[in-house]
PDB file as gemmi writes it, atoms N, CA and C in Angstrom:
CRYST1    1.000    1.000    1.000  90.00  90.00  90.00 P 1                      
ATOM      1  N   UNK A   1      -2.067  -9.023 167.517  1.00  0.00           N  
ATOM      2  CA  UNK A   1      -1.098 -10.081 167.655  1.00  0.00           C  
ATOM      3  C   UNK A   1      -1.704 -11.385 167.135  1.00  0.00           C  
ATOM      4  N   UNK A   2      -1.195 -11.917 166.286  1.00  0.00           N  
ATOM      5  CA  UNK A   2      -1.407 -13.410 165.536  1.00  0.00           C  
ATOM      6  C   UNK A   2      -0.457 -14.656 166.419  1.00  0.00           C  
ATOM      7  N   UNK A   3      -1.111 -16.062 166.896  1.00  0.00           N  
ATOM      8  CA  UNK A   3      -1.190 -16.659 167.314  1.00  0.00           C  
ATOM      9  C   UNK A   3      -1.128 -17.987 166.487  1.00  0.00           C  
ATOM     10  N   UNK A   4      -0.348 -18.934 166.899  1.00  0.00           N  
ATOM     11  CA  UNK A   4      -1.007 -20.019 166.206  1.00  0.00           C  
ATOM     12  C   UNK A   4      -1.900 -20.952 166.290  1.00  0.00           C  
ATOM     13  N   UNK A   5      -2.606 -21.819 166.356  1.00  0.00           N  
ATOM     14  CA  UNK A   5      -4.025 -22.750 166.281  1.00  0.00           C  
ATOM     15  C   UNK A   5      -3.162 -23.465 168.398  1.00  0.00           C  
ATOM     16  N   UNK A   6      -2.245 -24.060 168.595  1.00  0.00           N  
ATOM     17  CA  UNK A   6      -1.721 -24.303 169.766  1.00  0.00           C  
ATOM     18  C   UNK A   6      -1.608 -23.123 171.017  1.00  0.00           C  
ATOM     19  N   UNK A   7      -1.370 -21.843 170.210  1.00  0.00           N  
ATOM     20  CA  UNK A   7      -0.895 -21.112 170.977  1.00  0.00           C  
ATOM     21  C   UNK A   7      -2.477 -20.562 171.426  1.00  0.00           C  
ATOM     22  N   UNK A   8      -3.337 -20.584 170.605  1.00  0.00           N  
ATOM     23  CA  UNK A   8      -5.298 -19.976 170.601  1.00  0.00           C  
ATOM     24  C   UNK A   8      -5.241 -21.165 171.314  1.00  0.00           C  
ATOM     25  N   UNK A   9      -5.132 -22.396 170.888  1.00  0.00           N  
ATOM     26  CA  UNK A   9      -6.203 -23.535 172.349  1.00  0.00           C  
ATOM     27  C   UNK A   9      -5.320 -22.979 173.515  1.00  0.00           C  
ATOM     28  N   UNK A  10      -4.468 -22.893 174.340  1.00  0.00           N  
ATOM     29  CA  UNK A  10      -3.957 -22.559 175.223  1.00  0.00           C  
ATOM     30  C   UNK A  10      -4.618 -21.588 175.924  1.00  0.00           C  
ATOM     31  N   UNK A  11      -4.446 -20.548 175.245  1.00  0.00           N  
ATOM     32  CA  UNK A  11      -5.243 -18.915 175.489  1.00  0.00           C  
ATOM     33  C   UNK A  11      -6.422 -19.168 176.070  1.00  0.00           C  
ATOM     34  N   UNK A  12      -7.250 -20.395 175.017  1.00  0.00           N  
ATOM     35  CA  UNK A  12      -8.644 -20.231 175.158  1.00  0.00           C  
ATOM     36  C   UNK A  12      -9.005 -21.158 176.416  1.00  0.00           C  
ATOM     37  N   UNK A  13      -8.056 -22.138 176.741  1.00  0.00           N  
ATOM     38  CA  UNK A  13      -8.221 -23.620 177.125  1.00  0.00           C  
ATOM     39  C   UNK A  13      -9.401 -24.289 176.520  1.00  0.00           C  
ATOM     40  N   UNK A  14      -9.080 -24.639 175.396  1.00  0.00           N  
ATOM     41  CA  UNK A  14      -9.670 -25.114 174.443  1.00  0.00           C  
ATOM     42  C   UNK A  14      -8.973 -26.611 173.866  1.00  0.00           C  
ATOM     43  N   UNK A  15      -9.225 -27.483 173.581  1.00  0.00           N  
ATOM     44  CA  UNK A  15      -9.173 -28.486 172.700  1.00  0.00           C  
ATOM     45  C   UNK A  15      -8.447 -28.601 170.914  1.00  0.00           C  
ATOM     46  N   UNK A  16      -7.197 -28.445 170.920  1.00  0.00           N  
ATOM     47  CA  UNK A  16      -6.671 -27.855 168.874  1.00  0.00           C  
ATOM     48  C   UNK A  16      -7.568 -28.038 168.315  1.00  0.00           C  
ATOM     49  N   UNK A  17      -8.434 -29.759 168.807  1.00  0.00           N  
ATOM     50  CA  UNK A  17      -9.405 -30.032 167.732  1.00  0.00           C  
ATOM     51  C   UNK A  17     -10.652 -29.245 167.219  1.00  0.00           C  
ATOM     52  N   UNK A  18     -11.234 -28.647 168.431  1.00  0.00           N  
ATOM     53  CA  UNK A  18     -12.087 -27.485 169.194  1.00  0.00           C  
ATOM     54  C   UNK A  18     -11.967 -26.555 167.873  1.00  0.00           C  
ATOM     55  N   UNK A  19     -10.880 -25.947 167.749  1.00  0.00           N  
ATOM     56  CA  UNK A  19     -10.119 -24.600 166.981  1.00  0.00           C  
ATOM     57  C   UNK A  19     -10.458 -25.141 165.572  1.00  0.00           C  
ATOM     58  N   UNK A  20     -10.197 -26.161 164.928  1.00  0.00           N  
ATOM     59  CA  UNK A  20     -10.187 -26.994 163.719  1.00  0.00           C  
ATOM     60  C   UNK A  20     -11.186 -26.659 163.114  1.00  0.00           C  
ATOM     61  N   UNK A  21     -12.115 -26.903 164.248  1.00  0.00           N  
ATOM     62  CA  UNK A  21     -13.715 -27.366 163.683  1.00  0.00           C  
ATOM     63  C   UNK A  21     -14.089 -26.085 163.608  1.00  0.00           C  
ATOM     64  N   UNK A  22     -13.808 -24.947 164.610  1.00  0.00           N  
ATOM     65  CA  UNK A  22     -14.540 -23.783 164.500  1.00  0.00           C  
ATOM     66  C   UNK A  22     -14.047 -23.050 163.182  1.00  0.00           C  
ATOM     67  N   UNK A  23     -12.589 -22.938 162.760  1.00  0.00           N  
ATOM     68  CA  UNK A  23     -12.158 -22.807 161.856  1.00  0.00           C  
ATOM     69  C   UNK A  23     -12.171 -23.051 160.420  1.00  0.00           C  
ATOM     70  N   UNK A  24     -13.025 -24.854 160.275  1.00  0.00           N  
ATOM     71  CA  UNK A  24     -13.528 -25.349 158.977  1.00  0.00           C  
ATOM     72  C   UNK A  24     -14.723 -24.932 158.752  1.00  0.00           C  
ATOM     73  N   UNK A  25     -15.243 -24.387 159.978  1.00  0.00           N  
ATOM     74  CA  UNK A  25     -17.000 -23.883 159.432  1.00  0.00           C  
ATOM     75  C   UNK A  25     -16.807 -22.071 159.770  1.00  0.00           C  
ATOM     76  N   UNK A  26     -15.816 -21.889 159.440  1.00  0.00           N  
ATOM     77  CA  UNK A  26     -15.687 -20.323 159.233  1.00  0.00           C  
ATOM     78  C   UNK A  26     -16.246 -19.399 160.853  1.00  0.00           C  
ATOM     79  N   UNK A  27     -16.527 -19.859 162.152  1.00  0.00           N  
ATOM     80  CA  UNK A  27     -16.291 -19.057 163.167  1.00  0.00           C  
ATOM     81  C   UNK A  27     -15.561 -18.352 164.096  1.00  0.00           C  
ATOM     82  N   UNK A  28     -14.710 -18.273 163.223  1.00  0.00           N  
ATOM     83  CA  UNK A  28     -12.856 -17.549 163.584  1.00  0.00           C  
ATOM     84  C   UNK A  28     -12.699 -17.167 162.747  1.00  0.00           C  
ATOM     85  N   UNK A  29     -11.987 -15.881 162.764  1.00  0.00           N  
ATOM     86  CA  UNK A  29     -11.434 -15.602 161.487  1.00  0.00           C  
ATOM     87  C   UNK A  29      -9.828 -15.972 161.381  1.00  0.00           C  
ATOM     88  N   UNK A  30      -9.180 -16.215 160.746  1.00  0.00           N  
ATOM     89  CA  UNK A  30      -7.698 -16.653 160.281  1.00  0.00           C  
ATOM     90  C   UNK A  30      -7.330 -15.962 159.178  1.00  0.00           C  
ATOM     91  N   UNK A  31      -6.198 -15.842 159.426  1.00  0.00           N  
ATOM     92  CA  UNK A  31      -4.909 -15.868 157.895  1.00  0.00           C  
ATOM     93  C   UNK A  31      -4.755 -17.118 157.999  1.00  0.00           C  
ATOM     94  N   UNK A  32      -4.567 -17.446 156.615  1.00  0.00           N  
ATOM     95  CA  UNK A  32      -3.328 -19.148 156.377  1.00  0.00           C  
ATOM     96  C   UNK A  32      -2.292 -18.460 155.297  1.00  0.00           C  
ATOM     97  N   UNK A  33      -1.021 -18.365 156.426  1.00  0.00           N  
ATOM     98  CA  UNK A  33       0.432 -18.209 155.420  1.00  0.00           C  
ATOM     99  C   UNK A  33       0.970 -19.102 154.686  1.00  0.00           C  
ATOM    100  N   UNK A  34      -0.305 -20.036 154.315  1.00  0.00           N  
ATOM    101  CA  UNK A  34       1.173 -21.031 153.757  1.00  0.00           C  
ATOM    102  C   UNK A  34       1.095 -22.523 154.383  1.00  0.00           C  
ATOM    103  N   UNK A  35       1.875 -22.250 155.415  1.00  0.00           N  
ATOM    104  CA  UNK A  35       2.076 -23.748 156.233  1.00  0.00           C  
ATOM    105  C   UNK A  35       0.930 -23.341 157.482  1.00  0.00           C  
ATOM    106  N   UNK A  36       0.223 -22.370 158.024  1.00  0.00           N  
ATOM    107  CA  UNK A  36      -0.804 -22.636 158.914  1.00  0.00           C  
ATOM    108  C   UNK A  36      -1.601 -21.702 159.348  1.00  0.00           C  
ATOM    109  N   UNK A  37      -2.261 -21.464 159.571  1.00  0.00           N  
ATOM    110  CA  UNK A  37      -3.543 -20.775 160.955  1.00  0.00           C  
ATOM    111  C   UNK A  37      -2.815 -20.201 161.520  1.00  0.00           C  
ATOM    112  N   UNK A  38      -3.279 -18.549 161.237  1.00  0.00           N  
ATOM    113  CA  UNK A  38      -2.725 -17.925 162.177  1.00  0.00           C  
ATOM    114  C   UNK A  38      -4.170 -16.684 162.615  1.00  0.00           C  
ATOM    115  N   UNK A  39      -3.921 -16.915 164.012  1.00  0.00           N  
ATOM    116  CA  UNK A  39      -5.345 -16.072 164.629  1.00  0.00           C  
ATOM    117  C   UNK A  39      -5.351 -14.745 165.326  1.00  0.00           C  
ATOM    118  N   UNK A  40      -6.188 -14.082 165.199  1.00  0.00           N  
ATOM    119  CA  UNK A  40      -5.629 -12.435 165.786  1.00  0.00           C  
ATOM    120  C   UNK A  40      -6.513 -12.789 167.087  1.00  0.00           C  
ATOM    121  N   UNK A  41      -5.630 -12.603 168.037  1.00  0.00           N  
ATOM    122  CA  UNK A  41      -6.155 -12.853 169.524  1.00  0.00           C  
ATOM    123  C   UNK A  41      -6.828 -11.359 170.151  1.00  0.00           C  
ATOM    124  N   UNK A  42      -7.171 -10.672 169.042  1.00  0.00           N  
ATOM    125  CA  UNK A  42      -8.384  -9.488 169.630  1.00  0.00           C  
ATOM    126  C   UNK A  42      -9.772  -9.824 169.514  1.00  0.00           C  
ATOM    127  N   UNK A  43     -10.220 -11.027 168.473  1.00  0.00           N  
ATOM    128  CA  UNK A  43     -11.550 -11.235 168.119  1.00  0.00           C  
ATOM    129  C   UNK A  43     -11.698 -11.936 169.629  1.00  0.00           C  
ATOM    130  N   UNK A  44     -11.052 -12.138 170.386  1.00  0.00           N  
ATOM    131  CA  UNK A  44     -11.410 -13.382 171.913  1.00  0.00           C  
ATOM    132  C   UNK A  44     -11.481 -12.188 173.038  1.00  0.00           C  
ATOM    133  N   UNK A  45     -11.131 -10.959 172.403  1.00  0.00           N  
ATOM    134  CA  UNK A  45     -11.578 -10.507 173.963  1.00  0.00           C  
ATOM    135  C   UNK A  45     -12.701 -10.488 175.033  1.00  0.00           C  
ATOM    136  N   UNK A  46     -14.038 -10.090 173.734  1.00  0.00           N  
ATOM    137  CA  UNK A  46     -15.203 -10.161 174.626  1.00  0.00           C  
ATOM    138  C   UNK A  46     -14.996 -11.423 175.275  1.00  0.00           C  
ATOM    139  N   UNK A  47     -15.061 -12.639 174.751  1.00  0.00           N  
ATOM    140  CA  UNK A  47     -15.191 -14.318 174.943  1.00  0.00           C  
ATOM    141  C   UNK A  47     -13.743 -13.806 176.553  1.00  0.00           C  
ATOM    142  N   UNK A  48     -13.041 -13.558 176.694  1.00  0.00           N  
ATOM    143  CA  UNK A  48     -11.844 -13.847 178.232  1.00  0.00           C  
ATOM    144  C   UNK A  48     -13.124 -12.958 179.023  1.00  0.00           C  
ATOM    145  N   UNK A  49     -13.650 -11.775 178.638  1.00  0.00           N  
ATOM    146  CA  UNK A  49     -13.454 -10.949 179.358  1.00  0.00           C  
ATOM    147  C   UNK A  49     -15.589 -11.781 180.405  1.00  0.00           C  
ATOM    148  N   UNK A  50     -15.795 -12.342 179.343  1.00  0.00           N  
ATOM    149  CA  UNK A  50     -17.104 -13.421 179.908  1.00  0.00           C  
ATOM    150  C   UNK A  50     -16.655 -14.137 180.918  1.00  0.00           C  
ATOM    151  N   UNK A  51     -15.656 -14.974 180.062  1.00  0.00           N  
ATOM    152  CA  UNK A  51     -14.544 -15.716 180.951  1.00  0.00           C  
ATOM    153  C   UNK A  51     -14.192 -15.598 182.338  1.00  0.00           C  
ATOM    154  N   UNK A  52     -13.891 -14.280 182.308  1.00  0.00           N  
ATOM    155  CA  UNK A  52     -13.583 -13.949 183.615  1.00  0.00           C  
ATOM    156  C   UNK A  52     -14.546 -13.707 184.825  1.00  0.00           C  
ATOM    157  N   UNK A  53     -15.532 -13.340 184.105  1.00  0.00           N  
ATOM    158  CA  UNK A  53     -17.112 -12.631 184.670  1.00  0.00           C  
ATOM    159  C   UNK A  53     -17.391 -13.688 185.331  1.00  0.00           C  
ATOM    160  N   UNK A  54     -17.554 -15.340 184.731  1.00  0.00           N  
ATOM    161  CA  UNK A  54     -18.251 -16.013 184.837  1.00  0.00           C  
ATOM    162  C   UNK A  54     -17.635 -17.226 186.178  1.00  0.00           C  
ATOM    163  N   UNK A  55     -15.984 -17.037 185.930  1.00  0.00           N  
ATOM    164  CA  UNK A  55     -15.457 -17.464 187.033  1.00  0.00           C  
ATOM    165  C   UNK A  55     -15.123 -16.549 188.241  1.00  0.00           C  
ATOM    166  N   UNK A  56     -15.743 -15.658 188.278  1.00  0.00           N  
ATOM    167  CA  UNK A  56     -15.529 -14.748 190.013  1.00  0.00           C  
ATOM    168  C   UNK A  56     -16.934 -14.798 190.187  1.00  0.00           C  
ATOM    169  N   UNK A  57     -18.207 -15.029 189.594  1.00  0.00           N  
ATOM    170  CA  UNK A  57     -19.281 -15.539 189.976  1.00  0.00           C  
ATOM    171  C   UNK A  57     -19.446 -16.792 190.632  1.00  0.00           C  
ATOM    172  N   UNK A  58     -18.848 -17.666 189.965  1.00  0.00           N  
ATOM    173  CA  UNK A  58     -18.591 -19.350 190.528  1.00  0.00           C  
ATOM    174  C   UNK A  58     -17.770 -18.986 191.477  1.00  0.00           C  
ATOM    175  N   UNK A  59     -16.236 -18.845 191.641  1.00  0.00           N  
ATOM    176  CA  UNK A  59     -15.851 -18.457 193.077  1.00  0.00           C  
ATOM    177  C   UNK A  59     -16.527 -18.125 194.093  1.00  0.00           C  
ATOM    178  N   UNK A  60     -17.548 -16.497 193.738  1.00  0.00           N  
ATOM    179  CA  UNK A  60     -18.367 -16.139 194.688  1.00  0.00           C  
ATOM    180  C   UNK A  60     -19.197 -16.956 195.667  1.00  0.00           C  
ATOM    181  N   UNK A  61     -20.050 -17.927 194.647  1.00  0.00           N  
ATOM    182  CA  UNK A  61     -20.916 -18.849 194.686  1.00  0.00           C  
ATOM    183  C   UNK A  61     -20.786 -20.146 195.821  1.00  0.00           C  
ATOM    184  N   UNK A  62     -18.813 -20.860 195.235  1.00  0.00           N  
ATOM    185  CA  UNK A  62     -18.365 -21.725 195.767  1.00  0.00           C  
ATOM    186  C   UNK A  62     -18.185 -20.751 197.236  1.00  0.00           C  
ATOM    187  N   UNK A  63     -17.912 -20.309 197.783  1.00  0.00           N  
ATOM    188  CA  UNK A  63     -17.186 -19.580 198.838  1.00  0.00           C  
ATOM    189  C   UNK A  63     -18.122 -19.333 199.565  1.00  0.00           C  
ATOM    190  N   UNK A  64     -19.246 -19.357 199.415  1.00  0.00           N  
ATOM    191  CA  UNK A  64     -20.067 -18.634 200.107  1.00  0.00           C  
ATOM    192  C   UNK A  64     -20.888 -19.568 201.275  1.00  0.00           C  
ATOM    193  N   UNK A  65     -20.805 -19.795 202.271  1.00  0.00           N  
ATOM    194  CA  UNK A  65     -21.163 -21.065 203.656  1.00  0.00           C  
ATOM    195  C   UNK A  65     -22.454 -21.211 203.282  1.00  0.00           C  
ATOM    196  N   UNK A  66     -22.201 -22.721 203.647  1.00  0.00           N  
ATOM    197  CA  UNK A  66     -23.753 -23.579 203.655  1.00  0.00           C  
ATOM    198  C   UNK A  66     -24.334 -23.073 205.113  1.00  0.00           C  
ATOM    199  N   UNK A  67     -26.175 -22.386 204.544  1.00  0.00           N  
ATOM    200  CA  UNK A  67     -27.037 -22.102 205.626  1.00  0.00           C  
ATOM    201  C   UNK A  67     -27.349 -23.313 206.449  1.00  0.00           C  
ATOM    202  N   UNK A  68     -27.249 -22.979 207.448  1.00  0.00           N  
ATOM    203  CA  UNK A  68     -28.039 -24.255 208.369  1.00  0.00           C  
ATOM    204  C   UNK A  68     -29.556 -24.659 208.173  1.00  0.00           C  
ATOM    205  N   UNK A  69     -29.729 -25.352 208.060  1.00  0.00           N  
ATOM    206  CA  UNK A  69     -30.995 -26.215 207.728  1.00  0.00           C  
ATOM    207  C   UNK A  69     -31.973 -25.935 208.951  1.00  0.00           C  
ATOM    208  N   UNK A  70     -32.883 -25.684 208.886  1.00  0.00           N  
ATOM    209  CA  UNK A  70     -33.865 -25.316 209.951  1.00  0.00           C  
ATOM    210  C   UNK A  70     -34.699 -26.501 210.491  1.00  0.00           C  
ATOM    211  N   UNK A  71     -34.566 -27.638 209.173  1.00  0.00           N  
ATOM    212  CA  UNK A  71     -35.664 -28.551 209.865  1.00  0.00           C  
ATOM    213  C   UNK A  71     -34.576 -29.444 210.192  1.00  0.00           C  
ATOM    214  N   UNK A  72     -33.322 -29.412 210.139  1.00  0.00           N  
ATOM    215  CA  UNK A  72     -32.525 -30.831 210.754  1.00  0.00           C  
ATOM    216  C   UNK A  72     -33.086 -30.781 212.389  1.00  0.00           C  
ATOM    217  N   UNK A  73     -33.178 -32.183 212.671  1.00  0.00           N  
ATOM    218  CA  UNK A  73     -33.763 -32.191 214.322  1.00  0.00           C  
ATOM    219  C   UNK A  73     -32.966 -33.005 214.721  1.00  0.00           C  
ATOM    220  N   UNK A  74     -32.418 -32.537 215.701  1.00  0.00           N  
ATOM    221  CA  UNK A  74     -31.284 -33.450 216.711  1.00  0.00           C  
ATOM    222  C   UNK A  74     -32.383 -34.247 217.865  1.00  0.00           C  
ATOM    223  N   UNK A  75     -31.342 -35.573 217.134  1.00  0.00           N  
ATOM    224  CA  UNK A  75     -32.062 -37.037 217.793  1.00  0.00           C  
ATOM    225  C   UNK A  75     -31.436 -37.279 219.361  1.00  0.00           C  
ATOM    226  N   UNK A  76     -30.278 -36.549 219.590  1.00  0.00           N  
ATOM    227  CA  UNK A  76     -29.523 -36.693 220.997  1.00  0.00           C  
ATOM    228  C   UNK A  76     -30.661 -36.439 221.885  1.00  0.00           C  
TER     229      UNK A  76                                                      
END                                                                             
């Protein structure tokens, strides 16, 4: 499935400008029909599927209770 340069920053949550740049130095691959950039949204799978890895790690991470401190000393 081909995408356009708006419809890839979305996907990616990425920046159009982001896409531009990766695109003028050849790290995407594209068709150009003509009037624009069009991107096959299979070259991004590995890249979501990190994506995903990397935010149920951070969830994990965030979620997980602060240990109690052993040296706090109550002044009461």
């Amino acid at each position: 499935m081909y995408m356009t340069i708006k419809e890839t920053a979305e996907y990616l949550e990425v920046p159009k400008e982001y896409l531009h740049h990766l695109i003028l130095h050849n790290k995407i691959r594209t068709v150009h029909d003509g009037d624009q950039y069009l991107i096959n949204k299979d070259q991004f799978q590995s890249h979501m599927e990190q994506m995903e890895k990397y935010r149920r790690i951070i969830q994990e991470y965030l979620s997980e209770p602060l240990p109690e401190d052993p040296d706090v000393k109550d002044e009461d």
